[in-house]
C-alpha positions in Angstrom: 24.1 -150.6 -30.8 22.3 -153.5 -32.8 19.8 -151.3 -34.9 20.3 -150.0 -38.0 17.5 -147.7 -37.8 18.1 -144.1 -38.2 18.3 -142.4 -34.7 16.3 -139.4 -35.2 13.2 -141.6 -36.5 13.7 -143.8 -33.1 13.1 -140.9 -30.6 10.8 -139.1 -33.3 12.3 -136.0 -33.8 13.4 -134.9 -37.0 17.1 -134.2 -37.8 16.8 -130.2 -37.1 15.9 -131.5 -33.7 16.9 -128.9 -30.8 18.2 -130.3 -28.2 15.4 -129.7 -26.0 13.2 -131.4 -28.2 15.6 -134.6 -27.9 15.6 -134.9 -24.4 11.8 -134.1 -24.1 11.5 -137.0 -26.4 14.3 -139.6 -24.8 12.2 -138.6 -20.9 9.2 -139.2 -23.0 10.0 -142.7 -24.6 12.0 -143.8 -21.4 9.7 -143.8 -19.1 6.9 -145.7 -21.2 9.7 -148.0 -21.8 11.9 -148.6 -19.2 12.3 -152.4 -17.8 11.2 -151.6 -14.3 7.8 -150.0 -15.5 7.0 -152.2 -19.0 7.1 -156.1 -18.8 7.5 -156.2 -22.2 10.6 -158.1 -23.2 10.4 -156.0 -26.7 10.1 -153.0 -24.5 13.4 -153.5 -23.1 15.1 -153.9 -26.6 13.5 -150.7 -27.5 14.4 -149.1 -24.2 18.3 -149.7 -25.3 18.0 -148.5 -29.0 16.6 -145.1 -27.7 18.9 -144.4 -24.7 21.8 -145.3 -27.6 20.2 -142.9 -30.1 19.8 -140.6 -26.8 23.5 -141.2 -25.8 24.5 -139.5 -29.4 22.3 -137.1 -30.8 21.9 -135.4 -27.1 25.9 -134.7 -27.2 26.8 -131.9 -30.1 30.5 -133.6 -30.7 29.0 -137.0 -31.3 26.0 -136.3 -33.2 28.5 -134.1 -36.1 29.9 -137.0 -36.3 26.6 -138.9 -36.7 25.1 -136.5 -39.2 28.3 -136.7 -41.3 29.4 -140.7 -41.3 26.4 -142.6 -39.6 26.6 -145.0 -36.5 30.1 -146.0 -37.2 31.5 -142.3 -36.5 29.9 -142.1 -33.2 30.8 -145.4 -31.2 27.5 -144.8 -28.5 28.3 -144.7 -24.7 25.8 -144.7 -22.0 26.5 -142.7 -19.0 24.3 -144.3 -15.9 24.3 -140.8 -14.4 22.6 -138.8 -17.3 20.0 -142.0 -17.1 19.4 -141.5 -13.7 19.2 -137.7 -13.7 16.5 -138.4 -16.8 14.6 -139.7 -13.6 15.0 -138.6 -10.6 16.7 -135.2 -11.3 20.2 -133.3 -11.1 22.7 -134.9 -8.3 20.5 -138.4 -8.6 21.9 -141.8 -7.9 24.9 -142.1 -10.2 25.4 -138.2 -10.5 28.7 -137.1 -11.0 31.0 -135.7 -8.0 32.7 -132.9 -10.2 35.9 -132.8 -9.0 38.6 -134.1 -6.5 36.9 -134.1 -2.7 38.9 -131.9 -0.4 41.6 -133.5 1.6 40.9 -131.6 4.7 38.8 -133.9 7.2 37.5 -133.4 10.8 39.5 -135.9 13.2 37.8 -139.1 14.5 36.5 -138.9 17.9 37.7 -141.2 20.7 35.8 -143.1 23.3 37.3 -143.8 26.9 35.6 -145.6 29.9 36.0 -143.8 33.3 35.2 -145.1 36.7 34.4 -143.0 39.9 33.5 -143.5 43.4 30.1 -142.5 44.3 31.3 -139.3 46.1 33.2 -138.7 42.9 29.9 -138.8 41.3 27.7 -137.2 43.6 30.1 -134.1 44.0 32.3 -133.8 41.1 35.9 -134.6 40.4 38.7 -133.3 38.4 40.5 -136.5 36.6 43.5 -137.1 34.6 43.1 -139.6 32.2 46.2 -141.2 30.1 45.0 -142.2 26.3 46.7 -142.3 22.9 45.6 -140.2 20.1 46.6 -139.0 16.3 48.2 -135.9 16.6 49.6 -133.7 13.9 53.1 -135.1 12.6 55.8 -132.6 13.3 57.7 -133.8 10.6 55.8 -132.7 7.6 53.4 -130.6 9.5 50.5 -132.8 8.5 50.6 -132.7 4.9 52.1 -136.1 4.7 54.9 -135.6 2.4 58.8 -135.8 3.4 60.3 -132.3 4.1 61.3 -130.9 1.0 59.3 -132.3 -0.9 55.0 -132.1 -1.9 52.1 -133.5 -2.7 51.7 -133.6 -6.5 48.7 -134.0 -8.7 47.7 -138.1 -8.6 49.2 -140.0 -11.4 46.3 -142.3 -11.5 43.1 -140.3 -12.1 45.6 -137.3 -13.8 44.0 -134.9 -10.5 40.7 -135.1 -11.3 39.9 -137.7 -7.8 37.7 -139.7 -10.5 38.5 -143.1 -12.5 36.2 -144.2 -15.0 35.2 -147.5 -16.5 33.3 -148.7 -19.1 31.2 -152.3 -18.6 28.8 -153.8 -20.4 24.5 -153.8 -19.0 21.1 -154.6 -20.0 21.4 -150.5 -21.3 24.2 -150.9 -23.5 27.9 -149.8 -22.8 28.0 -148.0 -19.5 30.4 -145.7 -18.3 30.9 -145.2 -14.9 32.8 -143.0 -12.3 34.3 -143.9 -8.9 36.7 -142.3 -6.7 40.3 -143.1 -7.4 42.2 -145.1 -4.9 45.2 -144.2 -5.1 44.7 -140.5 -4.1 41.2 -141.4 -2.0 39.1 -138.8 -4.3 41.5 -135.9 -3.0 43.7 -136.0 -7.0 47.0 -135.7 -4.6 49.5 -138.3 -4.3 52.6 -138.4 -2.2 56.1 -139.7 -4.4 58.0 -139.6 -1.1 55.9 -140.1 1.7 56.6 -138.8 5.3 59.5 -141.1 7.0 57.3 -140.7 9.9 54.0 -140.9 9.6 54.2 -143.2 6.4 52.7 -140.0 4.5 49.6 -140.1 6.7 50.5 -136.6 8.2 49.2 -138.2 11.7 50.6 -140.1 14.3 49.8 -141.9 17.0 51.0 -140.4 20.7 50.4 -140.6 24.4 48.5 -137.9 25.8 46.8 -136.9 29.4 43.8 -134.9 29.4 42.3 -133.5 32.2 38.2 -134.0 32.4 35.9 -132.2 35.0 33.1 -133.9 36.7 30.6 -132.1 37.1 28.2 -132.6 40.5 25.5 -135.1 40.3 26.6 -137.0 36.9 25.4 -140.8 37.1 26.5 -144.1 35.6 26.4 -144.4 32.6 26.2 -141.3 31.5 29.2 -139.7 28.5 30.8 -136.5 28.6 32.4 -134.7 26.1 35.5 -132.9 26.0 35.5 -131.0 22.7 38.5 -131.2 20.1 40.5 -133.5 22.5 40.1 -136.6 19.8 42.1 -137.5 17.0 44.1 -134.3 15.1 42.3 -133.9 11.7 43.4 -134.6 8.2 45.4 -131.7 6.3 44.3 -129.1 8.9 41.1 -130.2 9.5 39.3 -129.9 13.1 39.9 -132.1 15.9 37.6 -134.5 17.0 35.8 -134.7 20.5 37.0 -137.0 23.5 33.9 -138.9 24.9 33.6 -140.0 28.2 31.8 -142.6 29.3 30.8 -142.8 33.5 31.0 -145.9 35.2 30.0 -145.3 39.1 31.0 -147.2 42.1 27.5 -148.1 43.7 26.8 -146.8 47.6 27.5 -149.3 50.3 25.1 -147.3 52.2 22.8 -145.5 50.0 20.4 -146.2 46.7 20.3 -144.0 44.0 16.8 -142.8 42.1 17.6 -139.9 39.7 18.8 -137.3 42.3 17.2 -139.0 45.7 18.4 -141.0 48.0 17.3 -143.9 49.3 18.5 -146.1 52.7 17.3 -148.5 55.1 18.3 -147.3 59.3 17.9 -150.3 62.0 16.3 -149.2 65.2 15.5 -151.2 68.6 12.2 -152.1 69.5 12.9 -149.6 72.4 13.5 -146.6 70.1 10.4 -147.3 67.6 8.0 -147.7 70.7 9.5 -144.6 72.6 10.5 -142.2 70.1 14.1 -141.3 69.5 16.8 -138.9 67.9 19.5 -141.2 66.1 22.8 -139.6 64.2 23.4 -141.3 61.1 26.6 -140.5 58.4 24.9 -138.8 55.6 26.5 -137.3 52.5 28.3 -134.6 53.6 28.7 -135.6 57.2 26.3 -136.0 60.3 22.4 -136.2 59.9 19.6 -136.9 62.9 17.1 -139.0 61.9 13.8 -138.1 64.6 12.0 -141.1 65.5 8.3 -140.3 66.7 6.9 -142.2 69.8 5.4 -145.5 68.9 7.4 -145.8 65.0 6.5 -148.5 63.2 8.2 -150.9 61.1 8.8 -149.5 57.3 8.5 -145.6 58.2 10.1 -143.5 55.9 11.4 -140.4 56.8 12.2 -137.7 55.0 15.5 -135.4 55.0 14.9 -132.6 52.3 17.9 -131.1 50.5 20.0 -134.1 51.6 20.3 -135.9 48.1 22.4 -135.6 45.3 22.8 -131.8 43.9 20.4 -131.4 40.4 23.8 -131.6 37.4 24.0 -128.5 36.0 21.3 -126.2 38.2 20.8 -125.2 41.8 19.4 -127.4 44.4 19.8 -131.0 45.8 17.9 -134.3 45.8 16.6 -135.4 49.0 17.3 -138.5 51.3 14.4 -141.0 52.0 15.2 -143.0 55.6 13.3 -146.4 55.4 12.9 -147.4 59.6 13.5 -151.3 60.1 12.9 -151.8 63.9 14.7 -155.1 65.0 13.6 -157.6 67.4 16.1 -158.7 69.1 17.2 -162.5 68.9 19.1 -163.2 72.3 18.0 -161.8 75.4 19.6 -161.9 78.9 17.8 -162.7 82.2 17.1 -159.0 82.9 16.3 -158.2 79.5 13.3 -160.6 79.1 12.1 -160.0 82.7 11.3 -156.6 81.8 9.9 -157.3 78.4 7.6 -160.2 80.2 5.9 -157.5 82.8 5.5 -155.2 79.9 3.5 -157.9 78.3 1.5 -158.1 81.8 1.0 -154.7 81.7 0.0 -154.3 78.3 -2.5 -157.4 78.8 -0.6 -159.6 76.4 -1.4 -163.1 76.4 1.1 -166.0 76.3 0.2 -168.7 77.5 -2.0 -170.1 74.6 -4.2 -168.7 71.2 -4.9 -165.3 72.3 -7.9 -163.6 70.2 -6.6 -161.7 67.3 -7.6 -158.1 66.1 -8.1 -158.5 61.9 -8.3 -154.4 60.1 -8.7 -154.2 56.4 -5.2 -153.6 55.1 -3.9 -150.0 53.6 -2.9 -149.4 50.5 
């Protein structure tokens, strides 16, 4: 601290000062001060003499010392965190932890890809599927040391799950606290790790869990199979198993939400005179009724014939788009017919033939 100045008279309190009155005074001064609200390049020096007069009088060891032998007795340090808390309140940025962190910790989840037909999909499925996972090593039960031996406090951070460090700022001399490395904030360290799991107290394993599909799941769409992830940390809770559906499309069919939809190829013949026609729906045989005189892009519904609603009652239904084909190649018998039934139907043929315009429908 470059001043000489004494450090009651820089936060304006007199030396009988509770230390209430100190801190009102240090919020007071710091926030008419600080860089990020003052421009003043004097402001800034001013703002690190009071946080350093702030830094001793506002803790009772330090400012004995001040009282009885001046600056040199108490060597000022300025915590970021009782800065920050100044400002924006208890458990701020820079707040301390308080202690080591638990070492118990819920697994990781894990993510798989599953593909199914689209029966599979439409009607469920019970699947195997063959993954690797962290499970719980059976040598040291999960706590990561070697058998006979245990976790003891971390020689690092001393148990605390904390390492400080002091650096130099435009504040002053800042200390600040991180968690320790060596023990991962848990203040436990393994001298003789776990011959088997390299004192991770997890290790990595096949295993084959068995999902159920439920009717009418769709591509694309994840599942989740709780506590079937990884095993968790120092008996913490397994994570979840997602899985994520990828469906075979329909050779036969198009999929909207739970409907249906497909195209069915009829003759001429059928559309004109009406017709029952058998097609191979979901769960075997449909008929498909043609009405006399059917045109071309008719869709008929079958109700209840979809894809059953995932989770509830009730199906989708199946939409039947008619196509009616004209046929390509005709035999000698084939056309002979189809040229009286132009004669009979007044059909002309032989050259333009007056055409019948009607505003189209839409």
């Amino acid at each position: 601290m470059a001043t000489t100045r004494d450090l009651y008279e820089l936060l304006g309190v007199s030396r009988n000062a509770s230390e209430a009155d100190i801190k009102t005074a240090y919020r007071r001064l710091a926030r008419e001060l600080h860089p990020d609200v003052n421009d003043d390049p004097a402001a800034e020096t001013r703002f690190k003499e009071i946080a350093g007069a702030y830094e001793i009088l506002s803790d009772p060891e330090k400012r004995a010392r001040y009282d009885a032998f001046g600056e040199s007795g108490a060597q000022p340090f300025v915590d970021i965190g009782d800065i920050f808390e100044m400002f924006f309140g208890q458990g701020g940025f820079g707040s301390r932890r308080g202690g080591p962190r638990s070492r118990t910790r819920r697994g990781e989840d894990v993510g798989v890809a599953l593909r199914l037909s689209f029966q599979e999909a439409v009607f469920g499925a019970r699947r195997d599927l063959d993954l690797e996972r962290l499970v719980v090593c059976e040598r040291c039960l999960g706590n990561g040391a070697e058998p006979g031996t245990a976790p003891i406090a971390c020689r690092t951070c001393g148990g605390t799950g904390e390492v400080q460090s002091v650096r130099r700022s435009v504040f002053g001399t800042l200390m600040t606290t991180a968690p320790c490395r060596t023990c991962e904030g848990t203040g436990q360290e393994n001298p003789d790790p776990c011959e088997s799991c390299l004192g991770q107290g997890r290790v990595r394993r096949p295993a084959r869990v068995t999902v159920e599909i439920p009717a009418g799941v769709s591509d694309g769409m994840e599942l989740r199979v709780g506590g079937n992830g990884h095993a968790g940390v120092a008996g913490g809770q397994a994570g979840d198993l997602y899985v994520r559906l990828e469906v075979e499309p329909s050779a036969a069919f198009e999929r909207r939400g739970q409907d249906l939809y497909t195209v069915l190829d009829v003759s001429i013949t059928q559309a004109a005179l009406g017709a029952q026609i058998q097609i191979e729906a979901l769960q075997g045989p449909e008929t498909v009724r043609l009405e006399a005189g059917t045109g071309s892009g008719t869709i008929v519904r079958l109700r209840g014939k979809g894809v059953p609603n995932l989770n509830r009652r009730g199906r989708g239904d199946l939409y039947v788009t008619v196509h009616v084909v004209t046929p390509r190649e005709l035999s000698r018998e084939e056309r002979s017919l189809l040229e009286r039934l132009s004669e009979l139907r007044n059909e002309s043929r032989g050259g333009p033939a007056p055409g019948q315009l009607r505003r189209p429908e839409f």
